[in-house]
C-alpha positions as CSV (number, residue, x, y, z in Angstrom):
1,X,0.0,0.0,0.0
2,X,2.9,2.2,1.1
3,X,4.6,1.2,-2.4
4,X,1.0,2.3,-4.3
5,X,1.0,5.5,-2.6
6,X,4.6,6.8,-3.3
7,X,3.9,6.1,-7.2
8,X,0.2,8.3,-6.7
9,X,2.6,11.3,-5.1
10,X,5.5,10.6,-7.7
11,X,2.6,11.1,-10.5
12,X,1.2,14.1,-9.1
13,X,4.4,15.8,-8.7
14,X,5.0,15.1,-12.2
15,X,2.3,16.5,-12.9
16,X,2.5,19.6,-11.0
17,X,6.0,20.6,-12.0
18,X,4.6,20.4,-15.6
19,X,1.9,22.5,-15.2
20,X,4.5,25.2,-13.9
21,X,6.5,25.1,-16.4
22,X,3.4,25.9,-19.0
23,X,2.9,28.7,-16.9
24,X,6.6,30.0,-15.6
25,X,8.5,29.0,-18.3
26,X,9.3,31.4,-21.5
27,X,11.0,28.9,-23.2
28,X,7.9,26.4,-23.2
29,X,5.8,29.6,-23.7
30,X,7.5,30.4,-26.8
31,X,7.3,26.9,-28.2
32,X,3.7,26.9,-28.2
33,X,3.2,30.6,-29.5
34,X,5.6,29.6,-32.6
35,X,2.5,27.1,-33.4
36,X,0.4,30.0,-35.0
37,X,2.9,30.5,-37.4
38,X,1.5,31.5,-40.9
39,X,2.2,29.4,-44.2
40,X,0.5,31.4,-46.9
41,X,-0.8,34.3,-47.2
42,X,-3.3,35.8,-50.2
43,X,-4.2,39.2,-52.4
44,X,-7.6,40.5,-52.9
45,X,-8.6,43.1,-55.3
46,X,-11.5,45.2,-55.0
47,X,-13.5,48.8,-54.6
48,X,-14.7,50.3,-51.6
49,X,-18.5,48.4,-51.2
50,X,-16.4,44.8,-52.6
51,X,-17.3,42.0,-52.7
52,X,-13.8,41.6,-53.4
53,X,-11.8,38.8,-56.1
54,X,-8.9,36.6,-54.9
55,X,-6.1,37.2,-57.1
56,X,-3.4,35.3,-55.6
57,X,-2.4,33.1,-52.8
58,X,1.4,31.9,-52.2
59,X,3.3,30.0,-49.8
60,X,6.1,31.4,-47.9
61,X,8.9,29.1,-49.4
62,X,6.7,30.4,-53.3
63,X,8.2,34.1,-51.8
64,X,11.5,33.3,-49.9
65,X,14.4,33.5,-52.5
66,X,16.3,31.5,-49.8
67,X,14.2,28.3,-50.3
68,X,14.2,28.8,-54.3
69,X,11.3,30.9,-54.0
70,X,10.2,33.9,-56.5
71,X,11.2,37.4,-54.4
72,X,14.3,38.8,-53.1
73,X,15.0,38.5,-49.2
74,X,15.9,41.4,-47.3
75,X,17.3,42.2,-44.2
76,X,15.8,45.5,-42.2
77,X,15.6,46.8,-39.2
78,X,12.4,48.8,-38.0
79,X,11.8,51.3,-34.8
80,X,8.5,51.6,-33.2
81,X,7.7,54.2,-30.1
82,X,4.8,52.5,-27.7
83,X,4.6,55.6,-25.3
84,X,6.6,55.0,-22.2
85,X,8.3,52.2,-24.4
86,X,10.1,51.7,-27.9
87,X,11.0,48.2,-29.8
88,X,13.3,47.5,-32.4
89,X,12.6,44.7,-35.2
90,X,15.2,43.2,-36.5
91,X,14.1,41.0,-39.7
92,X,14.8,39.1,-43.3
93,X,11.3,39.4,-45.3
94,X,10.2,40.6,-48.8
95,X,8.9,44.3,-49.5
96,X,5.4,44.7,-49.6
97,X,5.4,46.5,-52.7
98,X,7.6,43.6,-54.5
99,X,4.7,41.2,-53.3
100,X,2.1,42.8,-54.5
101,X,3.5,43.8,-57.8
102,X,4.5,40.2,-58.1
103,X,0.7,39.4,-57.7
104,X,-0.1,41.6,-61.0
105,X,-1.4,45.2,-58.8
106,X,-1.3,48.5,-60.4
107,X,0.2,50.0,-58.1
108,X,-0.7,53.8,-58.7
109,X,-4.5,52.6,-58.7
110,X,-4.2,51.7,-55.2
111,X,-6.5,53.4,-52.1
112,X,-6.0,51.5,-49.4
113,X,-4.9,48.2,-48.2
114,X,-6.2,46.0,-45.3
115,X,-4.1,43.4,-43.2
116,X,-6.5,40.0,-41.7
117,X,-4.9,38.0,-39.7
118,X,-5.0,34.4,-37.9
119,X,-5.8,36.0,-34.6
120,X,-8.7,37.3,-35.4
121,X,-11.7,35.9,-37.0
122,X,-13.7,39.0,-37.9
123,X,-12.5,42.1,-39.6
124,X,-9.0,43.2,-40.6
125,X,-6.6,43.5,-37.8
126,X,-5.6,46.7,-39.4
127,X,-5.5,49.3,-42.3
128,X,-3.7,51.7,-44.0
129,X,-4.4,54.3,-46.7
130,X,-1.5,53.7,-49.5
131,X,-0.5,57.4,-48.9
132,X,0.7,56.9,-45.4
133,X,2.2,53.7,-45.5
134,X,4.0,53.6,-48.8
135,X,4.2,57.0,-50.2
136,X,5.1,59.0,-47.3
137,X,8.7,58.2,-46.2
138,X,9.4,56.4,-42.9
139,X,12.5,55.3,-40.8
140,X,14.2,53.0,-38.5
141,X,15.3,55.2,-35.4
142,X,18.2,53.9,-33.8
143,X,19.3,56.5,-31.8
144,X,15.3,56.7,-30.2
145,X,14.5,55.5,-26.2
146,X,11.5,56.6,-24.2
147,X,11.4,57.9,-20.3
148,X,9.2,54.8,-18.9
149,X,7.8,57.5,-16.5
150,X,6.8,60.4,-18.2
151,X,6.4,59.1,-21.9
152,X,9.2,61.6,-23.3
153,X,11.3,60.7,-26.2
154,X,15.1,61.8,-26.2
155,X,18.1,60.7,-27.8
156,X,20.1,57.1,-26.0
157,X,23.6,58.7,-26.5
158,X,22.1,62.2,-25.4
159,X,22.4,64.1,-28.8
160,X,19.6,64.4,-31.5
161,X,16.7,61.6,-31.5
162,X,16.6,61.6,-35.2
163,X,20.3,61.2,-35.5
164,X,21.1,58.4,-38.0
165,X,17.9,57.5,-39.2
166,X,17.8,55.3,-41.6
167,X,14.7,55.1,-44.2
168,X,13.1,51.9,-44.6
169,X,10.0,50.1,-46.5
170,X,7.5,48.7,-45.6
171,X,8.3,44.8,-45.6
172,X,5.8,41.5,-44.8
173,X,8.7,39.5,-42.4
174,X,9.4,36.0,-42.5
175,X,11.0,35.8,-39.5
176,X,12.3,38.3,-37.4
177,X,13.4,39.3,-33.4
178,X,11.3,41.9,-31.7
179,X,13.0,43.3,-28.8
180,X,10.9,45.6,-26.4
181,X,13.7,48.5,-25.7
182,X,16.2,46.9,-27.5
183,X,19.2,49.1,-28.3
184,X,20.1,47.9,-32.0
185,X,20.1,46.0,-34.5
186,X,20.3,41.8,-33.8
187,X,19.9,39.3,-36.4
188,X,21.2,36.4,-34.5
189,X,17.8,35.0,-33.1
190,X,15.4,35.8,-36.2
191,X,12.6,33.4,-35.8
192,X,9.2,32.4,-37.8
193,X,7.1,32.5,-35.1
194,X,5.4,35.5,-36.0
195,X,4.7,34.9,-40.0
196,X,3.9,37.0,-41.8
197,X,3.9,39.9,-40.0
198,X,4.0,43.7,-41.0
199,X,6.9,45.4,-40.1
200,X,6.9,49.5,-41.6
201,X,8.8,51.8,-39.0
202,X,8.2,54.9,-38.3
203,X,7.2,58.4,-40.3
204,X,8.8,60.6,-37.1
205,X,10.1,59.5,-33.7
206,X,6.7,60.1,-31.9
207,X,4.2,58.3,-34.5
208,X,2.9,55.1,-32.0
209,X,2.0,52.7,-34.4
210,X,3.4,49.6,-32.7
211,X,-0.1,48.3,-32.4
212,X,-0.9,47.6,-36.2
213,X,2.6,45.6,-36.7
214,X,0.3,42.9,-37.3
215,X,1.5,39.2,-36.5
216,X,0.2,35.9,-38.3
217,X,-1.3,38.4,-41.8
218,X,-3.2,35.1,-44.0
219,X,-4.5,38.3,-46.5
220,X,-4.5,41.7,-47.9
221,X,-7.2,43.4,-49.1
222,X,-6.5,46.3,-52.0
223,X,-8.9,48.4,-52.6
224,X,-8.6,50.7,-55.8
225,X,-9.3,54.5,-56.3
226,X,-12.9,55.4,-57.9
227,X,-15.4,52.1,-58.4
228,X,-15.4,49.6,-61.5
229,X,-17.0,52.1,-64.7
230,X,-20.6,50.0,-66.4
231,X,-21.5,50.6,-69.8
232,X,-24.8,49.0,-70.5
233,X,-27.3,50.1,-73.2
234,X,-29.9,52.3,-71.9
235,X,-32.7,51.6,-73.5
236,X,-34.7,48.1,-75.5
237,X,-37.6,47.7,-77.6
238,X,-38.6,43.7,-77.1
239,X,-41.4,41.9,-78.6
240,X,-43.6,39.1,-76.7
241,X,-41.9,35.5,-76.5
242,X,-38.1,36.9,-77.5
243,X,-35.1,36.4,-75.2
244,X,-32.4,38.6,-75.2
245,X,-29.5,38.8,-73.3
246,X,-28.3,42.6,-71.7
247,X,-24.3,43.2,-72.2
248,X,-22.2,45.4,-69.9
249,X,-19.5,46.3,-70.6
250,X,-16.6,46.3,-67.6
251,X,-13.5,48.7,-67.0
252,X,-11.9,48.2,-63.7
253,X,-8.2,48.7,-62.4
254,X,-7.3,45.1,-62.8
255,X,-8.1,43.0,-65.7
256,X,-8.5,40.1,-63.5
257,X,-11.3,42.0,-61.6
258,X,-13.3,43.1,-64.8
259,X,-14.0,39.3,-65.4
260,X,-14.6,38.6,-61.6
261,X,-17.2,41.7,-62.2
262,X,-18.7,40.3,-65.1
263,X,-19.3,36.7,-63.5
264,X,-20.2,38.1,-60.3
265,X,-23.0,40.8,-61.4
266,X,-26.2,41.1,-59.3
267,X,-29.7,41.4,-61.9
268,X,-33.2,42.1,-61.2
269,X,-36.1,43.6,-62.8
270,X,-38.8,45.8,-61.1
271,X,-41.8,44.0,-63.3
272,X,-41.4,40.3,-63.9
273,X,-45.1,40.6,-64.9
274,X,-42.8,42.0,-68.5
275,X,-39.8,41.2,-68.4
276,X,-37.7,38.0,-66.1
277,X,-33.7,38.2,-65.9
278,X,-31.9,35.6,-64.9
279,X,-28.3,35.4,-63.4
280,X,-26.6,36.0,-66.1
281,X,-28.9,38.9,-67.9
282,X,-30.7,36.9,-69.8
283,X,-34.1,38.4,-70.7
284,X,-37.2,36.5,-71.0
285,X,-39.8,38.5,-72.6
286,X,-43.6,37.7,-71.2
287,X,-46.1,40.5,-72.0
288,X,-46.5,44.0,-73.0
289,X,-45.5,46.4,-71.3
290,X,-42.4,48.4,-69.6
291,X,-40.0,47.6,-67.1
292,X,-36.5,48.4,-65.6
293,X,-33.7,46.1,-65.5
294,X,-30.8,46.6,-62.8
295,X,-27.2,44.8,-62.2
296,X,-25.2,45.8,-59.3
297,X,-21.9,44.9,-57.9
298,X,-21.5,46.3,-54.5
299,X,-22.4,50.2,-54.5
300,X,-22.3,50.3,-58.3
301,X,-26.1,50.2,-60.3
302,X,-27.1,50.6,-63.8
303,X,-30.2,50.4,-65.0
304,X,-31.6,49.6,-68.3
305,X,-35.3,50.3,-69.4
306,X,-37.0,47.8,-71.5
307,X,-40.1,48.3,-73.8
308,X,-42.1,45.5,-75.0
309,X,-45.4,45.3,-77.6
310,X,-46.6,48.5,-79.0
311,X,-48.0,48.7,-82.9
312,X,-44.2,48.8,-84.1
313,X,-43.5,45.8,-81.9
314,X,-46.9,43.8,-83.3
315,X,-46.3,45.0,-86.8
316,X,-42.4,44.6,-87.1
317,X,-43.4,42.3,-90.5
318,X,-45.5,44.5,-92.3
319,X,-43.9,47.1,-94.9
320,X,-42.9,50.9,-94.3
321,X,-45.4,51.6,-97.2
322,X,-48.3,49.6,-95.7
323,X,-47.9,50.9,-92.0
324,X,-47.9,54.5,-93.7
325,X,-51.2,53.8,-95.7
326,X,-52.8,52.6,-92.8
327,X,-53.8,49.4,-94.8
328,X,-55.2,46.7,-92.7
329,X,-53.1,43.2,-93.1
330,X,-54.3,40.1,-92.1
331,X,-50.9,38.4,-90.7
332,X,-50.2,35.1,-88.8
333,X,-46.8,35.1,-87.0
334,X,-45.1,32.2,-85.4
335,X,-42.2,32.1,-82.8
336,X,-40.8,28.7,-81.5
337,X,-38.8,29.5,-78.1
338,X,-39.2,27.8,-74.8
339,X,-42.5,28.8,-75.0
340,X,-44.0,29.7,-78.0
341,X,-46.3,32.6,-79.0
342,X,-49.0,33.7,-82.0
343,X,-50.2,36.5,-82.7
344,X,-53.4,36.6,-84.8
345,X,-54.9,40.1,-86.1
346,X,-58.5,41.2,-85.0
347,X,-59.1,40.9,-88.5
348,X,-58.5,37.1,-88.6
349,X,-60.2,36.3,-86.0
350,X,-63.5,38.1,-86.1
351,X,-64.4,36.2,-89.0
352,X,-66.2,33.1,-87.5
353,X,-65.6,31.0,-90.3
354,X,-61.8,30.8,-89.2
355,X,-62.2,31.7,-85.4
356,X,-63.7,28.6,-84.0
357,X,-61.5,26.3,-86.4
358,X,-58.3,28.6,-85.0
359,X,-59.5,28.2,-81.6
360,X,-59.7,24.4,-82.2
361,X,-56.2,23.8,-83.1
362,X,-55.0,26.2,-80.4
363,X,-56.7,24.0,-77.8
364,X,-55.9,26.5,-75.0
365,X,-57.7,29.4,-73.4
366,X,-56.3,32.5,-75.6
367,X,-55.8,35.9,-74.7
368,X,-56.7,39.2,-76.2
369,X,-54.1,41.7,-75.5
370,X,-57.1,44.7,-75.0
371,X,-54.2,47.5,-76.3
372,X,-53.6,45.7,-79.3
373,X,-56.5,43.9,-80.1
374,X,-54.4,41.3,-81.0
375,X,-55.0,38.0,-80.0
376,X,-52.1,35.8,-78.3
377,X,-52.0,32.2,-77.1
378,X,-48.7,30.6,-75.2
379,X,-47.8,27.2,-76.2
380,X,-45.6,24.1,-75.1
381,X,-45.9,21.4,-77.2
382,X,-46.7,20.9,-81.2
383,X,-45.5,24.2,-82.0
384,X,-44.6,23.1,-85.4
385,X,-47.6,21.1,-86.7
386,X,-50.3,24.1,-85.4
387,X,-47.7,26.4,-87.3
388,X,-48.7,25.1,-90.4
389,X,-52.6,24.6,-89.2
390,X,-52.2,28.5,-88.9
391,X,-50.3,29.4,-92.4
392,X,-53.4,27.4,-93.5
393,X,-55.4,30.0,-91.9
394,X,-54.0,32.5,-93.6
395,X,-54.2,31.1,-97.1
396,X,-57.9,30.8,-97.0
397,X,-59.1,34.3,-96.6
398,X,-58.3,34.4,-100.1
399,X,-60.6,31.3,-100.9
400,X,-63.4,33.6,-102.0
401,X,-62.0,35.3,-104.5
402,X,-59.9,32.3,-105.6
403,X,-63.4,30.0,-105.8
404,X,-64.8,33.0,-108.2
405,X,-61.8,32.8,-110.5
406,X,-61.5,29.0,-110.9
407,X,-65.3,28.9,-111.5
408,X,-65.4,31.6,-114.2
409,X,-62.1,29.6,-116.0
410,X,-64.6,26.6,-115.6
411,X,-67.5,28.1,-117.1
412,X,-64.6,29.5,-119.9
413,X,-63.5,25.9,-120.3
414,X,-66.8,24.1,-120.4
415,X,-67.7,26.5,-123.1
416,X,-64.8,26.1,-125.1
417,X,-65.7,22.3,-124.7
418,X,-69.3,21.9,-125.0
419,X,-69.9,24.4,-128.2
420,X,-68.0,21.8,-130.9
421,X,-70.5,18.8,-129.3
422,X,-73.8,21.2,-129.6
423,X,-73.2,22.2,-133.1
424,X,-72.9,18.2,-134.1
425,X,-76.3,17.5,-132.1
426,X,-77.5,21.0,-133.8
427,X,-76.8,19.6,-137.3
428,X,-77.6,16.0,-137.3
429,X,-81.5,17.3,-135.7
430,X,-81.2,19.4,-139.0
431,X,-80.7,17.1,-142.1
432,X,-83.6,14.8,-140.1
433,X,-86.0,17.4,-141.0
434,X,-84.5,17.8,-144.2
435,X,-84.6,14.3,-145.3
């Protein structure tokens, strides 16, 4: 039992002393920080309002020249005042400029850029206007310390705080040594544990910034001057039953981002009564009428107003001489799409003679458009056969007039045919009498 005990004691003293080491001991500390280390890191490209495209996404050893990878490493060293403190950041990363030009940004079109990191799961950890973090100059202090009581800067060797200052750019580190009032330069202990992380200095000795040299960035966010330019046309005339598709036309400070716009464009129409769009701005045309087509992408709109039926639309077929005569025309037009349509002219169909057999080959319920007077009926099946059935229609109105012909060249021909045969009966009844 004595034995048992001992081993119980042993364990929890084992135990215990590992416990305190998780919590006393840097070294241990340190080793399970370095975990959160950062492999790859991404570009986005967009306007203020995104959404915003992903336009690259790399792997430290795709950026570290050191590993075979596609940028030049550099070694800098960056000062940082945190009020009653300063740091200095020794480290070997690429230049922030070098990786975004590397993923294909325009760099003059730039706004602002945004840092996300793995620390925190909503929002960007911080942000920067492109004016103050790569067009205004900044430096590495070396010569900077801070009075721990009173927050005042002076010089460490007692002369001029800004004395050789060194100007430096804005780099993403893949590895360096932060030392809280460190005195210099020290690339002996550079370590990943921080990756990526944005390292930028300072643009004088009292700027406290230390707060957004962001640990762990996974993405940047660019955001572009202006918003993406839409040209769409303004106006359509549509007729019943057509489909048509709307195009707009995209300029935008990355070419890459004009075809994320084009494939990512928000549609919708104010009167699907007239007019349905689909994701893509396709039109489906459904009755007379107007209505107003929009496509979006974030705080950018354009609207494009659509027309549909109207005599010109009903009486696109007829001539230029017989719409200006007024002439009446009886026409029978066909249109095969998903779902087809006919129209039929008042004129057709108020003689009964051709209405009810119409109606018949229709089969279902038909609609008088009460504008127009023109009579419509939408269709799924046998478009083809009733087609014909209706060309049918149309070539009998001339029937009439065609009967009267033929039976006048009948009479003509019967004429022609039975004079020879009554003058033989005429003569024969006349030499009887004579004999």
């Amino acid at each position: 039992m004595k034995g048992l005990k001992m081993k119980r004691r042993k364990r929890a003293g084992a135990l215990l002393a590992i416990l305190l080491a998780a919590l006393f001991m840097p070294g241990l500390s340190s080793e399970v920080h370095a975990q959160r280390v950062t492999d790859n890191i991404s570009v986005y490209v967009g306007y203020t309002g995104g959404p915003y495209a992903l336009k690259a996404t790399y792997s430290w050893r795709d950026l570290d020249d050191l590993y075979g990878g596609a940028l030049p490493t550099v070694q800098e060293v960056y000062s940082y005042y945190g009020g009653d403190w300063t740091a200095v950041d020794s480290a070997r990363g690429i230049y922030l400029t070098d990786l975004l030009e590397y993923a294909g940004v325009d760099m003059s079109s730039v706004h602002s850029l945004a840092f996300y990191t793995d620390d925190q799961t909503s929002g960007a950890f911080t942000s920067f206007t492109k004016a103050e973090l790569l067009d205004r100059p900044r430096y590495y202090y070396p010569n900077l310390a801070a009075n721990e009581e009173t927050g005042e800067v002076y010089a460490r060797n007692g002369g001029d705080v800004e004395e050789g200052a060194v100007q430096v750019q804005p780099m993403m580190a893949l590895e360096d040594n932060w030392e809280k009032n460190g005195i210099g330069e020290n690339f002996s202990s550079l370590s990943p544990s921080s990756r990526f992380r944005l390292l930028f200095g300072q643009a004088e000795p009292t700027e406290r910034r230390t707060s957004q040299a962001a640990k762990y960035v996974n993405s940047i966010y660019v955001t572009f001057h202006g918003v993406p330019v839409f040209g769409a046309e303004s106006n359509l005339d549509a007729k019943v039953g057509s489909d048509y598709q709307v195009t707009v036309n995209i300029s935008a400070a990355d070419s890459f981002l004009e075809q994320y716009i084009q494939e990512n464009l928000v549609w919708s129409s104010n009167n699907t009564d007239v007019v349905e769009v689909d994701l893509y701005g396709n039109l489906t045309v459904k009755e007379s009428g107007t209505a107003e087509i929009t496509v979006s992408y974030g705080d950018v709109t354009e609207t494009v107003s659509i027309t549909v039926g109207g005599e010109e639309s009903l009486n696109a077929s007829l001539s230029g001489d017989e719409r200006e005569s007024g002439q009446e025309v009886t026409e029978v037009s066909y249109a095969e799409e998903d779902q087809g349509v006919y129209i039929l002219s008042e004129e057709l169909m108020a003689r009964t003679e051709f209405a009810q057999w119409v109606n018949s080959i229709l089969e279902h319920q038909v609609s008088t458009d009460s504008n127009e007077g023109a009579v419509m009926n939408w269709r799924e099946e046998d478009m083809a056969a009733d087609a014909e059935q209706l060309v049918l229609v149309e070539e009998e109105i001339l029937t009439p007039t065609a009967l009267i012909c033929l039976s006048l060249t009948g009479l003509f021909l019967l004429g022609m045919c039975a004079g020879p045969i009554s003058y033989q009966i005429n003569m024969r009844n006349v030499r009887s009498i004579l004999k």
